[in-house]
N, C-alpha and C positions, 0 to 999 in steps of 0.2 A: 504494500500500500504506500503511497506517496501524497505526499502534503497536499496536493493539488485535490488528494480524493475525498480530503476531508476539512477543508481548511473553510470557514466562515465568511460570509460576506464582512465589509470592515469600513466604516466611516474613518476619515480620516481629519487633519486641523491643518490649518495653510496658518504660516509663520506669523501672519498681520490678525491672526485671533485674540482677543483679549481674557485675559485670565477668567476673568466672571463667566464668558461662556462656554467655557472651556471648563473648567468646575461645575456649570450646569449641567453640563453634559454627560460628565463624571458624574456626580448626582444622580441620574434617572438608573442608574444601577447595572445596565447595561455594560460597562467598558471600565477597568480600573485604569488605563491607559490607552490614549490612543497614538497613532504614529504620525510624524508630521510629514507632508508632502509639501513639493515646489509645484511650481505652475506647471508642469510636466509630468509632474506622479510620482518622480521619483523620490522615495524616503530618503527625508533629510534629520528624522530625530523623531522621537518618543517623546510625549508629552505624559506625565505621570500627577496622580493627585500629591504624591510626596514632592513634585518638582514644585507644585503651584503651593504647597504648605512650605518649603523652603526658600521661596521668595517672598511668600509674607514675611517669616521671621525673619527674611533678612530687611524692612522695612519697603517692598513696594506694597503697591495699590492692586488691588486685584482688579479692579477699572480701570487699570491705566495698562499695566504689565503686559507683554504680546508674548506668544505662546516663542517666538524667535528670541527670547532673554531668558525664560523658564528652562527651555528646553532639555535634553540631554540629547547630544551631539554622537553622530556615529553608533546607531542605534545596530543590533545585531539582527540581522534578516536571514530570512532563508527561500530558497528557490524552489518555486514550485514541486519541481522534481525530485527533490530531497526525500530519500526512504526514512517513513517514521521512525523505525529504529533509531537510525540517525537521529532527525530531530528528537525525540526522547532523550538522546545523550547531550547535545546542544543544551537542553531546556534545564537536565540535571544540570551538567554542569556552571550555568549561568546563572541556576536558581530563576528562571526566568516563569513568568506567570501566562505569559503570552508573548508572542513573535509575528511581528509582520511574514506575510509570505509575498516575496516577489516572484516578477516574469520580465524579465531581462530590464532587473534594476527598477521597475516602475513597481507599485502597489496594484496585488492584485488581490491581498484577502490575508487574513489572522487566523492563527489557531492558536486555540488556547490550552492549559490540561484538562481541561473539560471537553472538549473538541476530542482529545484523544480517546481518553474516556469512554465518551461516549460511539467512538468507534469498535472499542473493544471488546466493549460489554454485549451480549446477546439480548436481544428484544426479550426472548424469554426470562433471562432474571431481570430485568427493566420493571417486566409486569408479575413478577411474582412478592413483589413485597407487597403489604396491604398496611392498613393505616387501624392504631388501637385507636380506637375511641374511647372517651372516660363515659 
């Protein structure tokens, strides 16, 4: 199986976004990070709720701060065609919680441990747990 088979659709943040919506966005529970892209697609950085809490503390404005001063630079991608196994070792070893997936450098989709996850598990124990009620 390869990333491409299992890898999520993925919104992305352009550099001139400002913190507040970029944190909104983070909020809706959806995404604990998302990847930043140029006017080209190409991944330029990962934008993280820890990145946007460590430009508070360091004194910006969350209205004022653009996601291109938050950011973290040189973000670790992976290529569509990358065998999950692979990625699995990437993901240990980075501690990483989610990874852009490229296709020749540009954004094409994330996967997350959950993403995997849920690759590997069978439909059948999916639906064999049941819920206790009090």
């Amino acid at each position: 199986m390869l990333a491409k088979d299992i890898m999520g659709r993925v919104k992305a943040a352009r550099k001139t976004a400002k913190g507040r919506d970029i944190a909104m966005k983070l909020l809706s529970g959806e995404h604990s990070s998302l990847p930043v892209v140029d006017d080209e697609g190409y991944v330029v950085g990962i934008i993280s709720e820890f990145d946007i809490l460590r430009a508070i503390r360091g004194g910006k404005s969350i209205d004022e701060v653009t996601v291109d001063e938050m950011m973290s630079r040189n973000p670790i991608c992976v290529e569509e065609d990358m065998p999950v196994d692979r990625l699995i070792d990437v993901m240990a070893e980075k501690h990483l919680i989610r990874v852009p997936v490229v296709r020749d450098g540009k954004l094409a989709g994330s996967i997350s441990r959950r993403n995997i996850l849920d690759s590997i598990v069978t439909p059948e124990f999916k639906e064999s747990f049941w819920v206790l009620r009090d």
